[in-house]
C-alpha positions in Angstrom: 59.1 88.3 -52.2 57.5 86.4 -54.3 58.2 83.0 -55.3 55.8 82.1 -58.4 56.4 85.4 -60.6 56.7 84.5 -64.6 59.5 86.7 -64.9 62.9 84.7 -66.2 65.5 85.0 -63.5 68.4 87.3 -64.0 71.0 84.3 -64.2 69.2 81.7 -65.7 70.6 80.2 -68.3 74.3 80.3 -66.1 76.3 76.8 -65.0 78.1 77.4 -61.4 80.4 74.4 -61.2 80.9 75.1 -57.1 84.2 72.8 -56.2 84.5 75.1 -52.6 84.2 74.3 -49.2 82.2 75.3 -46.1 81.3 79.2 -46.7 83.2 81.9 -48.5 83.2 81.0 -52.6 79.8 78.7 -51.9 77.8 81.6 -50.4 79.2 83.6 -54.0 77.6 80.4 -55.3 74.8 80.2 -53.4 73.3 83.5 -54.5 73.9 83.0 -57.6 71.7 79.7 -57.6 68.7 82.2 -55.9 68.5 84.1 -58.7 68.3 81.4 -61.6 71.6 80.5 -62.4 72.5 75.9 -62.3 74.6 75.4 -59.2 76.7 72.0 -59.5 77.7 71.3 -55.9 81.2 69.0 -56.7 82.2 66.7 -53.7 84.3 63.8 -52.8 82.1 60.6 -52.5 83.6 59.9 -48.8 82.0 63.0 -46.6 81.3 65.8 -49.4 81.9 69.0 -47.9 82.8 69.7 -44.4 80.1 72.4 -44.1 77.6 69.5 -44.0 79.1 68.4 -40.3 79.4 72.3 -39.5 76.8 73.4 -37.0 74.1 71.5 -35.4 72.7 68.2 -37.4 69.5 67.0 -38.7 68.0 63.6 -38.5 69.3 63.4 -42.1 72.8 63.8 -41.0 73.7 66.8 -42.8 73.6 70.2 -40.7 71.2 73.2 -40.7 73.8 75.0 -41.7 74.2 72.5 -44.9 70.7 72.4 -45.4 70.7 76.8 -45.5 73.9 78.0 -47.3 73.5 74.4 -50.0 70.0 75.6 -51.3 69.4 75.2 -54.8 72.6 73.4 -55.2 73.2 69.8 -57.1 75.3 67.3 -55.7 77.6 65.5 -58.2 80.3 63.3 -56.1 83.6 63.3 -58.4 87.4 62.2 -56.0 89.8 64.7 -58.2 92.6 63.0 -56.8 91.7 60.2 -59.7 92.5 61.2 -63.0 89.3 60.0 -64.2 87.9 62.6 -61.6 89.8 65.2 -63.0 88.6 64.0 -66.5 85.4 64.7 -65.4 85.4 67.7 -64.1 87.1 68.8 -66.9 84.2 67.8 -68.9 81.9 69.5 -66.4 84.1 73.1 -66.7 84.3 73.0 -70.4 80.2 73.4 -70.1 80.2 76.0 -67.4 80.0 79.5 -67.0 81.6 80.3 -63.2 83.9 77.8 -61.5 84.2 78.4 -57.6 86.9 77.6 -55.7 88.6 78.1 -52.1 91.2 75.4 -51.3 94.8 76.5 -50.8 97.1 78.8 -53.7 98.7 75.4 -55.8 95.9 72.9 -55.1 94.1 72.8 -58.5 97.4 73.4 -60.1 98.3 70.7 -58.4 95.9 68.0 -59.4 96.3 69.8 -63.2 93.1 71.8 -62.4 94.9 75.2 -62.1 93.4 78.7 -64.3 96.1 78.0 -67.2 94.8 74.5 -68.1 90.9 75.6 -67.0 90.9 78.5 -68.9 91.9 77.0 -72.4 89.5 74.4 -72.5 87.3 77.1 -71.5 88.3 80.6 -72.6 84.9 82.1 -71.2 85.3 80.9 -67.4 84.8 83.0 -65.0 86.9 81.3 -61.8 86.2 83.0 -58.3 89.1 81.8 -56.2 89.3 82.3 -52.1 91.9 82.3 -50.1 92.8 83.1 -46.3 95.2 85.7 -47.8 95.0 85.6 -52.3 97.1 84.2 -54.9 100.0 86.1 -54.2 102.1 87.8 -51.6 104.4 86.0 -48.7 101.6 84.6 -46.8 99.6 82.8 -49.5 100.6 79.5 -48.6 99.1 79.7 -44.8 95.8 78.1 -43.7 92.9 81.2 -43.7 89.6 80.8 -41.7 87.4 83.9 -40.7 88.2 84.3 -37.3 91.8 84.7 -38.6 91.0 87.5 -41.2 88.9 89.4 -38.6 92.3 89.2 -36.5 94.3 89.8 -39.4 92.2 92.5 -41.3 91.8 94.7 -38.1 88.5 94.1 -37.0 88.8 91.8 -33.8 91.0 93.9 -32.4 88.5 96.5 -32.0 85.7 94.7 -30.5 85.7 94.0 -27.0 85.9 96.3 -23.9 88.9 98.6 -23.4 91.7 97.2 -22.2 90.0 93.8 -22.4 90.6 90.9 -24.4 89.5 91.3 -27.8 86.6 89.3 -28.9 84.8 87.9 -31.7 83.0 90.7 -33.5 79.4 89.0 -34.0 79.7 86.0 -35.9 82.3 83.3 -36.4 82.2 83.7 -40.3 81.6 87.0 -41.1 84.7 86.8 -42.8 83.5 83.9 -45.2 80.1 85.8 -45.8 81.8 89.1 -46.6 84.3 87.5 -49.4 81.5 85.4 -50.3 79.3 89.0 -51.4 82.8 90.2 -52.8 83.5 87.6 -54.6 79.6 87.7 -56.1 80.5 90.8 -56.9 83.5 90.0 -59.0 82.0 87.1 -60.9 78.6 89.4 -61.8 81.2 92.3 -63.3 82.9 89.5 -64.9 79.7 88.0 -66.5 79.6 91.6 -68.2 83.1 91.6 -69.6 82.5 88.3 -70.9 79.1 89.7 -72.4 81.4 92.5 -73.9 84.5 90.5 -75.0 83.9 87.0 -75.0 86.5 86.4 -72.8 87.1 85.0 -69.0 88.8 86.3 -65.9 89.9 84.8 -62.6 88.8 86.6 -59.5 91.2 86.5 -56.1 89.5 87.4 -53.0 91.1 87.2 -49.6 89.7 86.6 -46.1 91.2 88.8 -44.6 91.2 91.8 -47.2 87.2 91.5 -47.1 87.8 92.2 -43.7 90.0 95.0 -44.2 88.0 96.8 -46.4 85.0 97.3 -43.9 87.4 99.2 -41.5 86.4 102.5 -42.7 88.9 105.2 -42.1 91.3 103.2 -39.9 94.4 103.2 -42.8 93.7 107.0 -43.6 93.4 108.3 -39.9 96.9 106.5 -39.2 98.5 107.2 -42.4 97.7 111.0 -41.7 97.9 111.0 -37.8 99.2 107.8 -36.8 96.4 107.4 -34.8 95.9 104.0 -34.1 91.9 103.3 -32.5 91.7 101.3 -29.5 88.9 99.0 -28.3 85.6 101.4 -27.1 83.4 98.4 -25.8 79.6 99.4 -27.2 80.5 102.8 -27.6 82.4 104.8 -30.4 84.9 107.4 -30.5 83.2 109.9 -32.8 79.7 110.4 -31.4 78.1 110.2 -27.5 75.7 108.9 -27.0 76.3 105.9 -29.2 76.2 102.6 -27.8 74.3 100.0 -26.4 72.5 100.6 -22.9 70.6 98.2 -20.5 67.2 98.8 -19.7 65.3 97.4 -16.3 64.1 94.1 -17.8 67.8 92.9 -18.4 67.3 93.9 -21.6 69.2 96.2 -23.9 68.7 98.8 -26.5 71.1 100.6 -28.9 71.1 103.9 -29.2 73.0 105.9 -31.8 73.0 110.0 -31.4 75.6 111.3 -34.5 74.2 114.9 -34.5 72.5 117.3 -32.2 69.4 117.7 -33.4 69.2 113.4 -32.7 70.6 114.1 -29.3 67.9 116.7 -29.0 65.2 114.3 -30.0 66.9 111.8 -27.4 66.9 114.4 -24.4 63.2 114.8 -25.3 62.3 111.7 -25.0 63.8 111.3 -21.5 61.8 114.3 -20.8 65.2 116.7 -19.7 65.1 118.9 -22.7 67.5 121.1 -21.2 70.5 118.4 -21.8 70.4 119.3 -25.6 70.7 123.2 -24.5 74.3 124.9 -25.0 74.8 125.9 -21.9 74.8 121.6 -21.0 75.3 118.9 -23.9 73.7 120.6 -26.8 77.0 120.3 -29.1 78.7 117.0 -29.8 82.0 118.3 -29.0 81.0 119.0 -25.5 79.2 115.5 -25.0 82.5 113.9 -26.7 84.6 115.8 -24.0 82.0 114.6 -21.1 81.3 111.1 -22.5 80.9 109.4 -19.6 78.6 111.5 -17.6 76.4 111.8 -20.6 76.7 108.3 -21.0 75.7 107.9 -17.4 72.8 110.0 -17.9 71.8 107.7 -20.9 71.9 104.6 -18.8 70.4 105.8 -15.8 67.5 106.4 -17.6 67.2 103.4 -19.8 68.1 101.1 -16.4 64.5 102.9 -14.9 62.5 101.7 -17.5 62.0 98.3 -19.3 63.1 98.3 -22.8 59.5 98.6 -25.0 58.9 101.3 -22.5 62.3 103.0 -23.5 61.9 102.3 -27.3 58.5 103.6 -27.3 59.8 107.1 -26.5 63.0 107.0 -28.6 60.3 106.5 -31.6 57.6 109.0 -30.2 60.6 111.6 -30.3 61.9 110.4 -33.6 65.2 109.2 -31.8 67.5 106.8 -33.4 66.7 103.3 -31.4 66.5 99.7 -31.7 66.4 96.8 -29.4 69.6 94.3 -29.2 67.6 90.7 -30.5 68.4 87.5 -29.8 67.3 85.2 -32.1 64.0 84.2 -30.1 63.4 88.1 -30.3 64.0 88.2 -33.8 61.2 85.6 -34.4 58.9 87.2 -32.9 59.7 90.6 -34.6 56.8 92.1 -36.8 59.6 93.7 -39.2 61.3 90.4 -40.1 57.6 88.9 -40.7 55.8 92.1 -42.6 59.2 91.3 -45.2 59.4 87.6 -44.9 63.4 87.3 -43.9 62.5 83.5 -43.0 60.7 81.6 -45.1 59.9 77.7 -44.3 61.3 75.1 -46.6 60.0 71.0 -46.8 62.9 69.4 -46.8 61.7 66.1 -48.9 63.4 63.7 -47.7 62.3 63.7 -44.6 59.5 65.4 -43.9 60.7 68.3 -42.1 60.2 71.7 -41.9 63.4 74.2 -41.9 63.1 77.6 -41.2 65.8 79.7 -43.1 66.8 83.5 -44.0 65.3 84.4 -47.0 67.1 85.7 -50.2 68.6 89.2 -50.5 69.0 91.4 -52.3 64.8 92.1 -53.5 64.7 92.8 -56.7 61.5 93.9 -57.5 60.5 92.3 -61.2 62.8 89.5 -60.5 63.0 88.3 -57.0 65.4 85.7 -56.2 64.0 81.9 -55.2 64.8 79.0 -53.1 64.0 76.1 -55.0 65.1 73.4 -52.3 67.5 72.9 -49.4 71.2 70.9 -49.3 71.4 68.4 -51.6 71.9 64.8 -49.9 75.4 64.0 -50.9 76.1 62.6 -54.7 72.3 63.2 -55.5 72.5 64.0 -58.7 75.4 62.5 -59.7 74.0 59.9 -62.3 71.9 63.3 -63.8 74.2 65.3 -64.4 76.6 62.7 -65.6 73.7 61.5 -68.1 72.1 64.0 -69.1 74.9 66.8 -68.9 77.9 65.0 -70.1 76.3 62.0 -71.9 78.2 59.2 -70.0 75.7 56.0 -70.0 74.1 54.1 -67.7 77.3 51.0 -67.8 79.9 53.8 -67.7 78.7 55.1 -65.0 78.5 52.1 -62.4 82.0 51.3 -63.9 83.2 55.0 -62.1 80.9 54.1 -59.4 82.4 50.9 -58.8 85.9 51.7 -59.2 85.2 54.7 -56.2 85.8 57.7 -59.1 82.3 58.9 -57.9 
């Protein structure tokens, strides 16, 4: 992925103003900023955003997490409870392209920021606003994080073992990062309206409907069947063997059989051919009706051996394996390195070196960039102030003293 190409990004020439918090609509944000467009990162002067104290902290005070999911991004510190804050950022809007947004259904209204007063002294914004539940409906007024929307949307209670309390399926905020990619998504198509019409939208995305909509055929299969899926542990109801299996290291591998000929490759490569015959496990519907002796069979074999030993196998045989990484195995993973999914950024103001996941998606004529890491907080408050909105030197101490910024 290279970082020096010629090309002009695909979004340069774009003004984010991102007034959000923590993940959701600033990851939206966030990739936008990778491939070219201005990102202005809009704060209160006491504390900015609370994703800066999320997650472990740097010697600069702002998190690794801050210093990540705030690349590119431009720090202007503006209080909008003022209503010379709210002057301003009406100033910065009127010269922007995408507003994002994630505090609570009523807030901007509130403060006389809402999409009816936005939109007319802007009739090209594009406003991406997330919520724990949307704009509408009887629970738009509640409080919506992601481990609520996993619980919510369906997904936690399917992860954990059977019968077992339900757990958190991977990370924390998948939530946030899965509205945060739908809610790119909706600001990109409405970029092409806009290109089309001239005019803006408003985009509502919910926690907890991002969630929803990864749940595959959960609604159809109980609208049809009322069949309602219960927690499987590793292991899925709708192929064997497909799960996760321990090997003798204390390791664990994933395998993932979803037609015979795989489970064919898979018997080869424990050397018993004969499971894939008809007569034994050949057919899925026999190993679905035997699931736990073939998954027995499975981990017998891959508790005998340690896991490169098992993998090595799987891939000699062409069956469908991978090894379960923890983050130390990830790094030293040749994949992750031959495609550069971490890339080392200086951060400049003090000297360290951060390791971070690099940009996706590739594009292959215009790969996205990261410019620099988190802004420190109000950073480029008296440039974009100056040289953005034309407010001098004297006016701007005068907001600066009287706390507006």
């Amino acid at each position: 992925m290279s970082e020096d190409s010629n090309e002009v990004l695909p979004l340069s020439g774009i003004r984010v103003v991102d007034v959000a918090t923590v993940i959701a609509a600033p990851y939206c944000a966030t990739i936008l900023g990778e491939f070219g467009a201005e990102v202005l990162k809009v704060e209160h002067p006491v504390g900015g955003d609370a994703c800066r104290r999320f997650g472990t902290a740097t010697q600069r005070g702002d998190t690794l997490t801050w210093m990540s999911e705030a690349r590119n991004k431009k720090s202007v510190t503006i209080d909008l409870h003022r209503k010379e804050g709210v002057a301003l950022f009406k100033r910065l809007v009127e010269q922007g392209d995408i507003l994002c947004e994630n505090f609570r259904p009523g807030t901007l209204e509130k403060w006389g920021l809402g999409w009816d007063v936005l939109s007319k002294i802007n009739p090209g914004l594009i406003m991406l606003r997330v919520t724990g539940y949307g704009q509408t409906g009887p629970y738009k007024d509640r409080p919506g994080f992601a481990r609520i929307a996993h619980a919510v949307g369906g997904l936690s209670y399917l992860a954990g073992m059977p019968k077992g309390t339900p757990v958190t399926p991977g990370s924390t905020t998948l939530g946030d990062y899965l509205s945060g990619l739908y809610g790119c998504i909706g600001v990109l198509m409405a970029l092409r309206y806009r290109e089309k019409t001239g005019r803006g939208q408003y985009i509502d995305v919910a926690l907890y409907e991002s969630v929803f909509r990864c749940t595959d055929e959960l609604a159809p299969a109980f609208a049809m069947y009322g069949a309602v899926r219960e927690r499987h542990g590793p292991h899925i109801e709708s192929a064997c063997p497909y799960g996760h299996f321990p090997t003798q290291d204390g390791k664990w591998v994933a395998i993932a059989c979803t037609t015979d000929k795989l489970f064919s490759r898979l018997a080869d490569a424990m050397g018993r051919p004969e499971l894939a015959s008809s007569s034994l496990y050949g057919e899925q519907k026999t190993r679905l009706e035997n699931r736990s002796d073939v998954n027995e069979i499975v981990r017998d074999w891959c508790g005998s051996l340690p896991r490169e030993q098992v993998l090595q196998k799987c891939f000699d045989s062409r069956a469908p394996a991978g090894p379960l990484n923890n983050i130390a195995d990830i790094f030293g993973d040749r994949q992750f390195h031959a495609r550069r999914n971490m890339v080392a950024i200086d951060d400049v103001q003090t000297g360290d070196t951060i390791m971070v996941p690099n940009v996706v998606p590739r594009l292959s004529r215009t790969p996205g960039r990261i410019k620099h890491l988190g802004p420190r907080l109000g950073e480029h408050t008296e440039e974009i102030l100056r040289d953005m909105l034309g407010i001098s030197d004297d006016e701007i101490g005068e907001l600066r003293n009287q706390h507006v910024i």
